[in-house]
Backbone of each chain as ProteinMPNN parsed JSONL, in Angstrom:
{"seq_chain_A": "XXXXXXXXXXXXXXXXXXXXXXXXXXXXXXXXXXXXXXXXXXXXXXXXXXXXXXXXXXXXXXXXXXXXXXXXXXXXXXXXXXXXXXXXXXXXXXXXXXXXXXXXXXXXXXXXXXXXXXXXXXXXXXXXXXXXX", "coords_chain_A": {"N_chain_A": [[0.848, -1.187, 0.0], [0.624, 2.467, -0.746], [1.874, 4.736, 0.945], [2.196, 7.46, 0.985], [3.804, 9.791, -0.966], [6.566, 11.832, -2.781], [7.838, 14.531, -3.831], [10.389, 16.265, -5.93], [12.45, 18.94, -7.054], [15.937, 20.326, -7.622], [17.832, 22.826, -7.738], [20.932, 22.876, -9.383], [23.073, 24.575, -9.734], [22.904, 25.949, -6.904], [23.786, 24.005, -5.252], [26.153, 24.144, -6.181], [27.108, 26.847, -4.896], [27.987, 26.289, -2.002], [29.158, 24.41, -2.286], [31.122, 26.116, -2.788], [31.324, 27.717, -0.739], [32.921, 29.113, 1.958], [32.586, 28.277, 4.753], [32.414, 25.109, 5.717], [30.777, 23.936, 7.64], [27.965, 24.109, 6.544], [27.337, 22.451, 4.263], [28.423, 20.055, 5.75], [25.706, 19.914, 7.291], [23.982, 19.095, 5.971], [24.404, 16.918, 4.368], [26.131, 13.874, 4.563], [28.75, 12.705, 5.517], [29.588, 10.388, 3.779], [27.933, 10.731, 1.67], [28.981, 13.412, 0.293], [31.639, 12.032, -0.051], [30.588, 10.303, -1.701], [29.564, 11.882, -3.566], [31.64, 13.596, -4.38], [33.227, 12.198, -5.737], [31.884, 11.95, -8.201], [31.705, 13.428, -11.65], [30.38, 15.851, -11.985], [30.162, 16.922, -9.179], [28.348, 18.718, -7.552], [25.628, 18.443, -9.313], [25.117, 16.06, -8.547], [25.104, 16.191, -5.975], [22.961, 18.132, -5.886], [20.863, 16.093, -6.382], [20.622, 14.425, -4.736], [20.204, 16.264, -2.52], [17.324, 17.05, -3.483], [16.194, 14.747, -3.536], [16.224, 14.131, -0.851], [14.246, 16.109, 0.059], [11.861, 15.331, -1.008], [11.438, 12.848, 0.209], [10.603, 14.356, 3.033], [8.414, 15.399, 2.156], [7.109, 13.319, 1.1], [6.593, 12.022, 3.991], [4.792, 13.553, 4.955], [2.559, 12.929, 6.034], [2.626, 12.956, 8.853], [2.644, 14.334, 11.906], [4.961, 15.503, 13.288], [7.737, 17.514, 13.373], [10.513, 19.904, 12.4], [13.629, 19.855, 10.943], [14.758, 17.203, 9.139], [17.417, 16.465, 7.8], [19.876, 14.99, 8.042], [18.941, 12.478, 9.079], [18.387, 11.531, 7.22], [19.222, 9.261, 4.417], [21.215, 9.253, 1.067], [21.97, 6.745, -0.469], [23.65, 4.514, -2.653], [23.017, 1.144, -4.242], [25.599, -1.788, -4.797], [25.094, -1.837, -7.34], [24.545, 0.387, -8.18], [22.045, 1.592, -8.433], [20.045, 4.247, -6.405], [19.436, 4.338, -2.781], [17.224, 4.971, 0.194], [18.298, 5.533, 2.675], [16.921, 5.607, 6.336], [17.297, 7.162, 9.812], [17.139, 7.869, 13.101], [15.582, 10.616, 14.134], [13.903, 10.997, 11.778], [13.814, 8.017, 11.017], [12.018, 7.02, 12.717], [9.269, 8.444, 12.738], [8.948, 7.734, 10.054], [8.615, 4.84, 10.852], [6.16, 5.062, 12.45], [4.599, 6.119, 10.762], [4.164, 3.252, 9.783], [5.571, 2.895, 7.681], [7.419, 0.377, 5.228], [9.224, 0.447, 3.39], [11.231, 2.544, 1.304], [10.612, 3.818, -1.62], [13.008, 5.232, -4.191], [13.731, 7.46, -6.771], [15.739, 9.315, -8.749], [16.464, 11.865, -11.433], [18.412, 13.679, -13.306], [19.245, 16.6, -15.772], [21.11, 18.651, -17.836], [21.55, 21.245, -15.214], [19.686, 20.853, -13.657], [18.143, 18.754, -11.273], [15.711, 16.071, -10.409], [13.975, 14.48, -7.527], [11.615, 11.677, -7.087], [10.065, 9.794, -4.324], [8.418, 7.309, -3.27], [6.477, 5.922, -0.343], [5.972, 2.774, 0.915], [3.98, 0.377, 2.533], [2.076, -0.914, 5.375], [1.196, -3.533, 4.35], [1.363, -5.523, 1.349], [1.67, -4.838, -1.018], [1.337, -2.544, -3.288], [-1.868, -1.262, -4.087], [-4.368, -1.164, -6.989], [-6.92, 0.553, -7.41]], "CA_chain_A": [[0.0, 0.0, 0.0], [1.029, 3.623, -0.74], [1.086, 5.405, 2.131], [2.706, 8.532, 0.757], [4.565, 10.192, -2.486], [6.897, 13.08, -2.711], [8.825, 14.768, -5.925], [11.12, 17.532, -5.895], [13.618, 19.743, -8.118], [17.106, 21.541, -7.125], [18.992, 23.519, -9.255], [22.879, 22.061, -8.793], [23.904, 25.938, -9.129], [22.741, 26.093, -5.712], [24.823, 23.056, -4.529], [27.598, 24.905, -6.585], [27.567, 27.877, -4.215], [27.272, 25.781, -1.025], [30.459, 24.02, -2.494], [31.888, 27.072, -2.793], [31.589, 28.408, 0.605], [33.983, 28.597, 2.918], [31.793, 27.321, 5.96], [32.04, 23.651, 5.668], [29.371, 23.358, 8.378], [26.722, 24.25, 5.477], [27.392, 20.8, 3.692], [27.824, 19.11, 6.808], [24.326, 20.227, 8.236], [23.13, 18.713, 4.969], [24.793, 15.674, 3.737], [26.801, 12.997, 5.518], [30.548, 12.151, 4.698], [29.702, 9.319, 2.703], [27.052, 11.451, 0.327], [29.404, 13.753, 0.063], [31.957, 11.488, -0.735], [30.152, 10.097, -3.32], [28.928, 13.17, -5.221], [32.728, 14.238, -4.606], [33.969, 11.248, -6.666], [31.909, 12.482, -9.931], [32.429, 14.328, -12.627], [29.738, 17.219, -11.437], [29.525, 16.913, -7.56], [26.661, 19.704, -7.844], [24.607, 17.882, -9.718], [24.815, 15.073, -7.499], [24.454, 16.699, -4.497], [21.608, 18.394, -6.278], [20.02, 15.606, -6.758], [20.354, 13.544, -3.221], [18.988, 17.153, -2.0], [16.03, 16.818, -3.641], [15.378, 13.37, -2.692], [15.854, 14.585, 0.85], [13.268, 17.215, 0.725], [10.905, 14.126, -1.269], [11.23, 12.317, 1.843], [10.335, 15.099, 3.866], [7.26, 15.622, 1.602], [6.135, 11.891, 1.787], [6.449, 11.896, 5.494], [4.409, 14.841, 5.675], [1.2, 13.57, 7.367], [2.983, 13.181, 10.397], [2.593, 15.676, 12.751], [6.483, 16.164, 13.708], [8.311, 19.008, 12.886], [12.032, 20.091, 12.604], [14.525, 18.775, 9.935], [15.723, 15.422, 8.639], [18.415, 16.424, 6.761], [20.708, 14.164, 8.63], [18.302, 11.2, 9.196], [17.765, 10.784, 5.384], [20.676, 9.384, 3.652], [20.87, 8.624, -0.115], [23.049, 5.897, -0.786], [23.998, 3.321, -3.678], [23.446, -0.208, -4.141], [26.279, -2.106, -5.865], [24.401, -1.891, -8.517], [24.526, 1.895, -8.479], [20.755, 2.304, -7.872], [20.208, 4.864, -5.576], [18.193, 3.841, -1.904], [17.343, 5.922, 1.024], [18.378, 5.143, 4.545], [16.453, 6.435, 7.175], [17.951, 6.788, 10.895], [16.95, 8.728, 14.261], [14.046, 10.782, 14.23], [12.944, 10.395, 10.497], [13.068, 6.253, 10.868], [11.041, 6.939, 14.116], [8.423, 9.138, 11.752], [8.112, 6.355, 9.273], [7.99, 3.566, 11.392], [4.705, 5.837, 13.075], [3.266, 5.793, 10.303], [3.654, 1.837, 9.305], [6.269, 2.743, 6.035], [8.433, -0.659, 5.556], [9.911, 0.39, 2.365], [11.07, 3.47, 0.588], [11.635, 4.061, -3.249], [13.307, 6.461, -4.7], [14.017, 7.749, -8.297], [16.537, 10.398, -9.176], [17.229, 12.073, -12.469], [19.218, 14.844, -14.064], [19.549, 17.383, -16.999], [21.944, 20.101, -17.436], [22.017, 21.653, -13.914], [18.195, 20.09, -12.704], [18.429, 17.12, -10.823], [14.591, 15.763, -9.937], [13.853, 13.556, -7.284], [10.715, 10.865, -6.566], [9.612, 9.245, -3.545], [7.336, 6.714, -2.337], [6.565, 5.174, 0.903], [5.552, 1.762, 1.015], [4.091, -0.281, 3.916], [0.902, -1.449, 5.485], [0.322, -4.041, 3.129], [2.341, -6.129, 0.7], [2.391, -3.972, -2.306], [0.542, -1.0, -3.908], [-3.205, -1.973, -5.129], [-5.301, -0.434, -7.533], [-8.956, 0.821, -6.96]], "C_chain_A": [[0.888, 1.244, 0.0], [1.125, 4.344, 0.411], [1.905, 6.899, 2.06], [4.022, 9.154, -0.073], [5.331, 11.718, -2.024], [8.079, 13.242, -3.909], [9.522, 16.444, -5.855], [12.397, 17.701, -6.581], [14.11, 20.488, -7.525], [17.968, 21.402, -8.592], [20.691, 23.152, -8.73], [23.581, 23.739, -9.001], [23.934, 26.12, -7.779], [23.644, 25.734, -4.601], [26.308, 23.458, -5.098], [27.828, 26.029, -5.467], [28.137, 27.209, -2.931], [29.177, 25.283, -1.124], [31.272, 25.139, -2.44], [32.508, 27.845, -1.746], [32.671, 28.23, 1.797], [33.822, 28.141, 4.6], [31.603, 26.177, 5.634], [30.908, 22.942, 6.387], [27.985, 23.367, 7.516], [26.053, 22.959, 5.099], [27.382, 19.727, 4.714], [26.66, 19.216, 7.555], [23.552, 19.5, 7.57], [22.897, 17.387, 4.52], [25.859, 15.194, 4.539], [27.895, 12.838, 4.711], [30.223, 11.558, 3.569], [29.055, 10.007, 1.723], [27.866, 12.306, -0.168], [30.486, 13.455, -0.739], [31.79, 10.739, -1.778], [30.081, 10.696, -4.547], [30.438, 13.952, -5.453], [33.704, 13.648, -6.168], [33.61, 11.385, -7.978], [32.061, 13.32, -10.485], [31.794, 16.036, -12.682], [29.114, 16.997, -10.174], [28.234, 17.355, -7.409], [25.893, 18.95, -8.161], [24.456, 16.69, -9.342], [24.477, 14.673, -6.537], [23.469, 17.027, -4.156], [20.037, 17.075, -6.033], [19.63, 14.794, -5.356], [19.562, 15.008, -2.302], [17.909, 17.277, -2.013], [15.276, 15.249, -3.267], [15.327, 13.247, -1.219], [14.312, 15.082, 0.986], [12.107, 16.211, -0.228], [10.598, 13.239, -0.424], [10.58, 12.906, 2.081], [8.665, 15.376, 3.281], [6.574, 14.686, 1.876], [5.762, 11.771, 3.192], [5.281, 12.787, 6.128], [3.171, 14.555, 6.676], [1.364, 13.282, 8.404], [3.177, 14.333, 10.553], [4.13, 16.229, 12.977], [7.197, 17.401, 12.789], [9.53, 18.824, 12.991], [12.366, 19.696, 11.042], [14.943, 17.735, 9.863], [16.614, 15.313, 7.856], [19.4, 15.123, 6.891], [20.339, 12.661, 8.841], [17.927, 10.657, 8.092], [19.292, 11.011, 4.799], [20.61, 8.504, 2.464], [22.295, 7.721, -0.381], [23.046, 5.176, -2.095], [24.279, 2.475, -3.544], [24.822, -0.273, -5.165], [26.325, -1.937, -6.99], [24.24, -0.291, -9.18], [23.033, 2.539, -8.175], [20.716, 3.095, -6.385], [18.894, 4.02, -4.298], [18.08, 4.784, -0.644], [17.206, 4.932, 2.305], [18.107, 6.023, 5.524], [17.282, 6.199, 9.13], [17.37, 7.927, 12.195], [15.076, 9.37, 13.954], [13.303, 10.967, 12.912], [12.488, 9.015, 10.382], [12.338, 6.361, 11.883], [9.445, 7.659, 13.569], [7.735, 7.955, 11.054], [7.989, 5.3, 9.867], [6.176, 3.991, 12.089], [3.822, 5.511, 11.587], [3.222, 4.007, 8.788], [4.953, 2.026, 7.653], [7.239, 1.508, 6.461], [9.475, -0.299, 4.11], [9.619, 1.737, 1.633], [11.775, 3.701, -0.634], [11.906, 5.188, -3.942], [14.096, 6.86, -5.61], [14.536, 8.952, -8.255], [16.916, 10.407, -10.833], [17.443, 13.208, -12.867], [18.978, 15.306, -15.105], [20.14, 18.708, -17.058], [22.122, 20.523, -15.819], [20.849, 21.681, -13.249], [18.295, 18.984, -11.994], [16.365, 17.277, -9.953], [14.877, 14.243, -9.82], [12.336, 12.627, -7.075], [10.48, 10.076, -5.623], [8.555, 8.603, -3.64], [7.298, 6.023, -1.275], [5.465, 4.147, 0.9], [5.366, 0.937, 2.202], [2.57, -0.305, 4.131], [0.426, -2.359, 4.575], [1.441, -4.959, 2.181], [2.767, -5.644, -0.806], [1.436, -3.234, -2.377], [-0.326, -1.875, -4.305], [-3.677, -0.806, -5.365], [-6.863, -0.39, -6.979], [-9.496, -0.323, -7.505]], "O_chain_A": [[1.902, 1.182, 0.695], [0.008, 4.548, 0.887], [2.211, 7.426, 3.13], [5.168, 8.906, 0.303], [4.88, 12.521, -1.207], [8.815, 12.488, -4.546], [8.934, 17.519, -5.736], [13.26, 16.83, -6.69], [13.505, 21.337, -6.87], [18.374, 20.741, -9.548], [21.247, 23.314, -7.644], [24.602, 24.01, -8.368], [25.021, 26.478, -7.327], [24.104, 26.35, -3.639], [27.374, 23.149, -4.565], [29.007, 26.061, -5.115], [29.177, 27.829, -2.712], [30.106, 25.626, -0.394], [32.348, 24.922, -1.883], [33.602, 28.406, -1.689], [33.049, 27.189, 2.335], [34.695, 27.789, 5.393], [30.486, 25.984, 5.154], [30.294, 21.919, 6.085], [27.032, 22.661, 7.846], [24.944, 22.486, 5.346], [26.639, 18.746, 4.697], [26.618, 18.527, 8.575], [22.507, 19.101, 8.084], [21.835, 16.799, 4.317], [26.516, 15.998, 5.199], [27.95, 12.837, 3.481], [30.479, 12.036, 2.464], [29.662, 9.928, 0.655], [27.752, 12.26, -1.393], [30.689, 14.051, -1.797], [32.628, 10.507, -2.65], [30.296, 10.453, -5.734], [30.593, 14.74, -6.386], [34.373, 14.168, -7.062], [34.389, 11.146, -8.901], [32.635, 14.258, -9.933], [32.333, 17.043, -13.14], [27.902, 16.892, -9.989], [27.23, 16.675, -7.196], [25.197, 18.555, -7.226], [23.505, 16.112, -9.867], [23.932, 13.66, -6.098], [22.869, 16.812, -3.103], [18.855, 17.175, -5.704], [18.467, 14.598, -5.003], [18.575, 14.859, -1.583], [17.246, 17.555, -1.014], [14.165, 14.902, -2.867], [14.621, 12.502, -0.538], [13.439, 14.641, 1.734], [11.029, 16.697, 0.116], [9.437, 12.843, -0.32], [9.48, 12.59, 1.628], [7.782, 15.545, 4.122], [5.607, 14.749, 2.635], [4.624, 11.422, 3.504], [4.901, 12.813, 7.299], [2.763, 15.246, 7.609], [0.396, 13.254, 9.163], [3.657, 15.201, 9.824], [4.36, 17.426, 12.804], [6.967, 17.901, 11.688], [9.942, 17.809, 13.551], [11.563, 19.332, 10.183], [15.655, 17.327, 10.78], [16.791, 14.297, 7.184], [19.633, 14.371, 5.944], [21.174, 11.757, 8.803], [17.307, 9.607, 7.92], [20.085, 11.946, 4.688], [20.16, 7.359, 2.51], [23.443, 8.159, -0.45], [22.004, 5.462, -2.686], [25.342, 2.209, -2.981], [25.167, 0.583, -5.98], [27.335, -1.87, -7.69], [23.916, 0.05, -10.317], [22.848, 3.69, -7.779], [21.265, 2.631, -5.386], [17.886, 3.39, -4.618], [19.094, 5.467, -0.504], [16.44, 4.056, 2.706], [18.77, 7.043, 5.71], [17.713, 5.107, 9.502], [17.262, 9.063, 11.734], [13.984, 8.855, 13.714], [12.08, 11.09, 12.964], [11.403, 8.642, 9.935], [11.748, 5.283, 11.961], [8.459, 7.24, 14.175], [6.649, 7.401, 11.222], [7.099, 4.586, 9.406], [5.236, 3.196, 12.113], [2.776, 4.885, 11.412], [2.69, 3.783, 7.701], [4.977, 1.191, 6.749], [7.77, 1.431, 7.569], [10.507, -0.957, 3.979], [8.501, 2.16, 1.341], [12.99, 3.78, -0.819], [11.06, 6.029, -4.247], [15.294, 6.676, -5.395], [13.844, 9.811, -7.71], [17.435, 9.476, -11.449], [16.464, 13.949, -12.779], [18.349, 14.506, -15.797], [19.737, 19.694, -16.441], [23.034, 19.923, -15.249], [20.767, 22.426, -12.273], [18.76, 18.088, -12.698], [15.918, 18.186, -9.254], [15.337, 13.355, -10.539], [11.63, 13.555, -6.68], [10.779, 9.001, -6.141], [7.585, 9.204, -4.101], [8.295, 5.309, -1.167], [4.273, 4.455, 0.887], [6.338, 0.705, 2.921], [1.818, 0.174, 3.283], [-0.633, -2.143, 3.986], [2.578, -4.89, 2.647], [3.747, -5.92, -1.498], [0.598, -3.242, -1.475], [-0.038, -2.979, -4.767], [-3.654, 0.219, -4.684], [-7.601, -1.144, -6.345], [-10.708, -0.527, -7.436]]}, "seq_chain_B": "XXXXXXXXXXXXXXXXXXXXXXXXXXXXXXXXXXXXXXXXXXXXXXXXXXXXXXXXXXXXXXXXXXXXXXXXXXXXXXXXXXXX", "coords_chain_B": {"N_chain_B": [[12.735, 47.835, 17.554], [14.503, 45.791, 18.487], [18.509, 44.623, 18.554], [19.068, 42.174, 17.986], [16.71, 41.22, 16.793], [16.914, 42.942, 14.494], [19.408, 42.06, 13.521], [18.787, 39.579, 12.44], [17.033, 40.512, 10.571], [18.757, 41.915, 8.954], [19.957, 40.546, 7.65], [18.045, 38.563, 6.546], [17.008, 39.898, 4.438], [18.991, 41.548, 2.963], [20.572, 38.752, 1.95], [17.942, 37.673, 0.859], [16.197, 39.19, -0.617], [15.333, 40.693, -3.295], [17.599, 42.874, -4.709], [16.9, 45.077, -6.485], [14.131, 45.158, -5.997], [10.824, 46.146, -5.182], [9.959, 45.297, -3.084], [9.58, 45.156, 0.834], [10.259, 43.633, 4.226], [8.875, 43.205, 7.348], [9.531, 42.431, 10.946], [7.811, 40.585, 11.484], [6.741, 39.517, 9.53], [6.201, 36.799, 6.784], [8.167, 34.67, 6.629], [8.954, 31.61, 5.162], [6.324, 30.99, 4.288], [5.201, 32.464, 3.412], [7.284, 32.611, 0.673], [9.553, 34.013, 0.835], [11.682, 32.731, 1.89], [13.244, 29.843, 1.083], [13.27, 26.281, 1.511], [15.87, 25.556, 1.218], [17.328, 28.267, 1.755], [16.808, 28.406, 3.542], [18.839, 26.718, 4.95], [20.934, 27.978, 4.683], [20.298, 30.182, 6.285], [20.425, 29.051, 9.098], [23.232, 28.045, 9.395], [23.924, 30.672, 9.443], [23.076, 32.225, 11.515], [23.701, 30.267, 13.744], [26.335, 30.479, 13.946], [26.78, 33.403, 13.968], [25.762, 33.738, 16.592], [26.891, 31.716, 18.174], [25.597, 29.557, 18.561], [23.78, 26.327, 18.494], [21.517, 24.708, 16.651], [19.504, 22.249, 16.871], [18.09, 19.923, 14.909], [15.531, 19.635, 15.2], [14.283, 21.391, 16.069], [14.409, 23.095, 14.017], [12.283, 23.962, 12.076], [9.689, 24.718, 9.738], [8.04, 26.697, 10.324], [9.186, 27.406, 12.88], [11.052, 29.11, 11.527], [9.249, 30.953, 10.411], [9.301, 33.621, 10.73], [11.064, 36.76, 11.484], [11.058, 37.533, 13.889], [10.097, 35.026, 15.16], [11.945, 33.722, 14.932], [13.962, 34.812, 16.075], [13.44, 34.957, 19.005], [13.482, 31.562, 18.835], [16.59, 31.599, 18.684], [17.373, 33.233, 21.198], [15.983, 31.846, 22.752], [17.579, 28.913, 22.797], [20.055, 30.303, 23.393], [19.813, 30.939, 26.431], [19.879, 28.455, 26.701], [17.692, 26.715, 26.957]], "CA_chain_B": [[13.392, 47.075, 17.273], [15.799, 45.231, 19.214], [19.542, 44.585, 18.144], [18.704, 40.794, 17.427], [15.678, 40.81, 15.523], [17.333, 43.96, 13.576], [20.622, 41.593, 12.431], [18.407, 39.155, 11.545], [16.232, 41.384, 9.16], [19.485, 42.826, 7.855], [20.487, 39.597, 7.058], [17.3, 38.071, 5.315], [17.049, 41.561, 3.269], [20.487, 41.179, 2.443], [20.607, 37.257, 1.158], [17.143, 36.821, 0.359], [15.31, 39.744, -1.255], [15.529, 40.985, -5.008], [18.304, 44.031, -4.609], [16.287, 45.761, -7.573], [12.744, 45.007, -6.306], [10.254, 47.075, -4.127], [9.11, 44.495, -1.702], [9.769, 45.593, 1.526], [9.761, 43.256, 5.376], [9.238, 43.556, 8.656], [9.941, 41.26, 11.534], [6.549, 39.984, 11.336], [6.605, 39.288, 7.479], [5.91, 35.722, 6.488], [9.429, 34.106, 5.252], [8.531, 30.551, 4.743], [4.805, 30.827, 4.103], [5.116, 33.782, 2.282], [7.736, 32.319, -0.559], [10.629, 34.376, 0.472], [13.06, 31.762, 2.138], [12.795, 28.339, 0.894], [14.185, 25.371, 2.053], [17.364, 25.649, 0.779], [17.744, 29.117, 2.212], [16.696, 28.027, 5.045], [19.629, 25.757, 5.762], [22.072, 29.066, 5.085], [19.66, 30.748, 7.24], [20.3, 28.228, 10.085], [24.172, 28.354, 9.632], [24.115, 32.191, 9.931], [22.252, 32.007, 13.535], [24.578, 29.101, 14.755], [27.482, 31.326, 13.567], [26.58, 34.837, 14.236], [25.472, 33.47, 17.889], [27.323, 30.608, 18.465], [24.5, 27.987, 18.925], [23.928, 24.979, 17.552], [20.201, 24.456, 16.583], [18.82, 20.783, 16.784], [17.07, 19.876, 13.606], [13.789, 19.281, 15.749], [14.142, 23.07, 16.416], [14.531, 23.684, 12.724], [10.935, 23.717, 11.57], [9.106, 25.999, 8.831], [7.256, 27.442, 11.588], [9.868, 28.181, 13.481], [11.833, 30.352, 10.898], [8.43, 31.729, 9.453], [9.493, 35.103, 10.634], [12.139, 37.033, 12.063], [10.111, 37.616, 15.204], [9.98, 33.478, 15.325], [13.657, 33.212, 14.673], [14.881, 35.37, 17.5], [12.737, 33.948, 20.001], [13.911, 30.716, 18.981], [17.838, 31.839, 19.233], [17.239, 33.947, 22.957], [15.608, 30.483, 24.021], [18.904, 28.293, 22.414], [21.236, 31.14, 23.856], [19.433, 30.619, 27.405], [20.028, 26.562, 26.942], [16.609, 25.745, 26.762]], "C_chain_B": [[14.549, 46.466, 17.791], [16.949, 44.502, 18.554], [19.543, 42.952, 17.177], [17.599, 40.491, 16.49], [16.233, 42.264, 13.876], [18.552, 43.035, 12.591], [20.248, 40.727, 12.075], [17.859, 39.44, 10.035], [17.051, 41.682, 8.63], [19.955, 41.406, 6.82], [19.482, 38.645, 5.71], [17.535, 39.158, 4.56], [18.236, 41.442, 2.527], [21.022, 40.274, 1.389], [19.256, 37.091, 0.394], [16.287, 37.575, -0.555], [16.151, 40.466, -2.813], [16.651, 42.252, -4.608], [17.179, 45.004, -5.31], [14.646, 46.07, -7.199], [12.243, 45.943, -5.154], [9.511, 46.636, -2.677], [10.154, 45.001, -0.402], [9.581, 44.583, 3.254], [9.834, 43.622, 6.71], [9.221, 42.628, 9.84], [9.117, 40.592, 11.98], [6.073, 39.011, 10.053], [6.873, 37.421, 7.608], [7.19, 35.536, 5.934], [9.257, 33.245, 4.691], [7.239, 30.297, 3.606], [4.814, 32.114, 3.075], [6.476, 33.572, 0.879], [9.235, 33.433, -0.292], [12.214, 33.625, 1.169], [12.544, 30.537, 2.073], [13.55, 27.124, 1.836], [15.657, 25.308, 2.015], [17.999, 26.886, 1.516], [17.871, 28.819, 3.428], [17.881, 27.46, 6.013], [20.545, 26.837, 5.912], [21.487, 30.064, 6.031], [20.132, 29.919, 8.795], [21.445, 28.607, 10.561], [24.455, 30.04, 10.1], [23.997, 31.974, 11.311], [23.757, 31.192, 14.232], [26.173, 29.971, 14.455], [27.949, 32.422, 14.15], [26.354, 34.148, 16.008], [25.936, 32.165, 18.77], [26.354, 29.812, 19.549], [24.621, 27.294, 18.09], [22.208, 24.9, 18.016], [20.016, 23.196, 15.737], [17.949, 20.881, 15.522], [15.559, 19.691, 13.973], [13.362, 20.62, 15.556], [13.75, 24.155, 14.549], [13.215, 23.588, 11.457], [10.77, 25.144, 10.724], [8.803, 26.967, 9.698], [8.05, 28.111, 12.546], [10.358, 29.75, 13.154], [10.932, 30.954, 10.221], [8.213, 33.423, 9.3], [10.334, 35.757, 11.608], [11.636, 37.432, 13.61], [10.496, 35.872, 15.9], [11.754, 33.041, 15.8], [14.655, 33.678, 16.201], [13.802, 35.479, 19.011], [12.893, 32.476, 19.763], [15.912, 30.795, 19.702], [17.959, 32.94, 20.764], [16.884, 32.428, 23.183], [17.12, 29.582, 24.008], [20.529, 28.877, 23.405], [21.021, 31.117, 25.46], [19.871, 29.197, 27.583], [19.038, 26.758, 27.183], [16.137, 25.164, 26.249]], "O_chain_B": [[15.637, 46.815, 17.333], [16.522, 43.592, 17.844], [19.929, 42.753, 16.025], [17.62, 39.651, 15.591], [15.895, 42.293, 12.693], [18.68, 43.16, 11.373], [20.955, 40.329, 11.15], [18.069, 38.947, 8.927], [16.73, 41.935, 7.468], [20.198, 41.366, 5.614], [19.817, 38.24, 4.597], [18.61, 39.129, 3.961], [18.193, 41.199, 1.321], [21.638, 40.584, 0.369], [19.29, 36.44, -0.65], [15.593, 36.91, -1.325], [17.342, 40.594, -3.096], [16.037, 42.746, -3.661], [16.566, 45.731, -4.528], [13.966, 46.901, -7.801], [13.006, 46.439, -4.325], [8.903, 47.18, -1.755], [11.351, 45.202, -0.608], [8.457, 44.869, 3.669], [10.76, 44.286, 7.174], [8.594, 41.652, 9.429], [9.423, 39.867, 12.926], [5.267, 38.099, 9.87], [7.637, 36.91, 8.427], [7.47, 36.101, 4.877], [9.28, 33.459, 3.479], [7.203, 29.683, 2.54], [4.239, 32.299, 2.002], [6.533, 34.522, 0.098], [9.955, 33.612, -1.274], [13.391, 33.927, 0.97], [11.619, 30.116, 2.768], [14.322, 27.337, 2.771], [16.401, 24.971, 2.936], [19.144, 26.716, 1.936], [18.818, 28.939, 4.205], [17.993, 27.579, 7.234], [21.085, 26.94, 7.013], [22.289, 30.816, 6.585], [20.04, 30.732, 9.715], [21.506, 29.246, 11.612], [25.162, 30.392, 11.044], [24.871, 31.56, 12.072], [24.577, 31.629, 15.04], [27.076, 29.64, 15.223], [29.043, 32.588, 14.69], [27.433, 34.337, 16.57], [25.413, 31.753, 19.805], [26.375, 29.584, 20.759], [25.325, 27.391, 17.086], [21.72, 24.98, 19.144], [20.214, 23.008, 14.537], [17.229, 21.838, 15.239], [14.618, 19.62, 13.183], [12.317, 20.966, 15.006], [13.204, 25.198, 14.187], [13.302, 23.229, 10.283], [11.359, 26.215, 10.87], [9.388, 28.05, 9.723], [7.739, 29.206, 13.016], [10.285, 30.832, 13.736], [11.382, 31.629, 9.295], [7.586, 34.162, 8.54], [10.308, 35.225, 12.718], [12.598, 37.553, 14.369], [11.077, 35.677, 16.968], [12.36, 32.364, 16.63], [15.509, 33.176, 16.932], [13.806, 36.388, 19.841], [12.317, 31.887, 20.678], [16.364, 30.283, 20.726], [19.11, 33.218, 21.102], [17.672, 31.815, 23.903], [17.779, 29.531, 25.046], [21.517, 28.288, 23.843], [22.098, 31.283, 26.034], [20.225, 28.838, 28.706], [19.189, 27.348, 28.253], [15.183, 24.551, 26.727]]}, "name": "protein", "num_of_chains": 2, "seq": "XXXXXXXXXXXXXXXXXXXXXXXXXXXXXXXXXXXXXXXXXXXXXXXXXXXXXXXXXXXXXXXXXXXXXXXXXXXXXXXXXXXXXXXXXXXXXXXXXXXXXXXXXXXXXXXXXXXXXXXXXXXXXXXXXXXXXXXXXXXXXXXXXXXXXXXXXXXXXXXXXXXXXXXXXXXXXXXXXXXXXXXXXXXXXXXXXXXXXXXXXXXXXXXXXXXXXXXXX"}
């Protein structure tokens, strides 16, 4: 069963400035070593960073009909299977969110163009898969 | 206007509004809800505060609602700067 969608677009200029700055706490408030180190290792960080940003704030959208408040920047972390597909790992008070409201599984689609990166969410759970009407 | 809600306002005004344009806020003014600091700002909004005032604000703390206006903001950083 669905139990909540979320879809969002960052501009990787953005994550260009951010890179740029000379407060490192910015990026670390945002993204975890390892994300960082990932999007460091390609060929346009920005638009990598871009893009795990927006699948943050797609989380944050799916999650929304919980009541809690604050940020999850830190508790949502986009990683890569072997396989390179991207997956989101939840931890602290975002996996404490979705376990509230029953999510066992979250999917999530990233893609790029020029300096767009759009992400997709869904949250899966209660149920053994998505049904139609 | 007190010294703290004033270096906030200088600071959204500063980073977040059009140089060129005629919109105008005051430390009441809708930031969030009203479309002029997004999420993204938000997070260089955060670092400023924890910077300029050396706090560190919990991501629980770091809600829309919180930062929905510079009124909000510096009544969140006086409570932070108290430890509460």
């Amino acid at each position: 069963m669905i139990l909540g969608t979320g879809i969002d677009i960052c501009d990787a200029a953005r994550l260009q400035e951010w890179l740029a700055s000379p407060d490192p706490g910015l990026m670390a408030s945002v993204f975890t070593p390892a994300e960082v180190a990932y999007c460091s290792s390609k060929r346009s960080p920005a638009l990598h960073l871009a893009a795990r940003y927006a699948a943050k704030e797609a989380v944050v959208k799916a999650l929304s009909a919980s009541p809690a408040t604050g940020s999850f920047w830190l508790d949502i972390e986009i990683v890569n299977a072997p396989g390179g597909q991207p997956e989101v790992r939840l931890r602290g008070r975002a996996a404490d969110v979705a376990a509230g409201l029953g999510v066992s599984r979250v999917w999530v689609s990233l893609t790029h163009v020029e300096s767009m990166a759009v992400a997709s969410v869904i949250l899966e759970g209660g149920g053994d898969s998505a049904s139609l009407p | 206007m007190d010294e703290l809600k004033k270096a906030i306002l200088d600071y959204v005004v500063h980073e977040y509004l059009d140089e060129d344009g005629d919109e105008t806020i005051t430390a009441d003014t809708q930031l969030i809800s009203g479309g002029i600091v997004d999420s993204f700002s938000m997070v260089s909004l955060k670092r400023f505060l924890e910077k300029k005032y050396a706090i560190s604000i919990p991501d629980r703390d770091a809600s829309p609602e919180a930062f929905d206006s510079v009124t909000r903001i510096a009544a969140l950083v006086q409570r932070l700067q108290q430890g509460k």
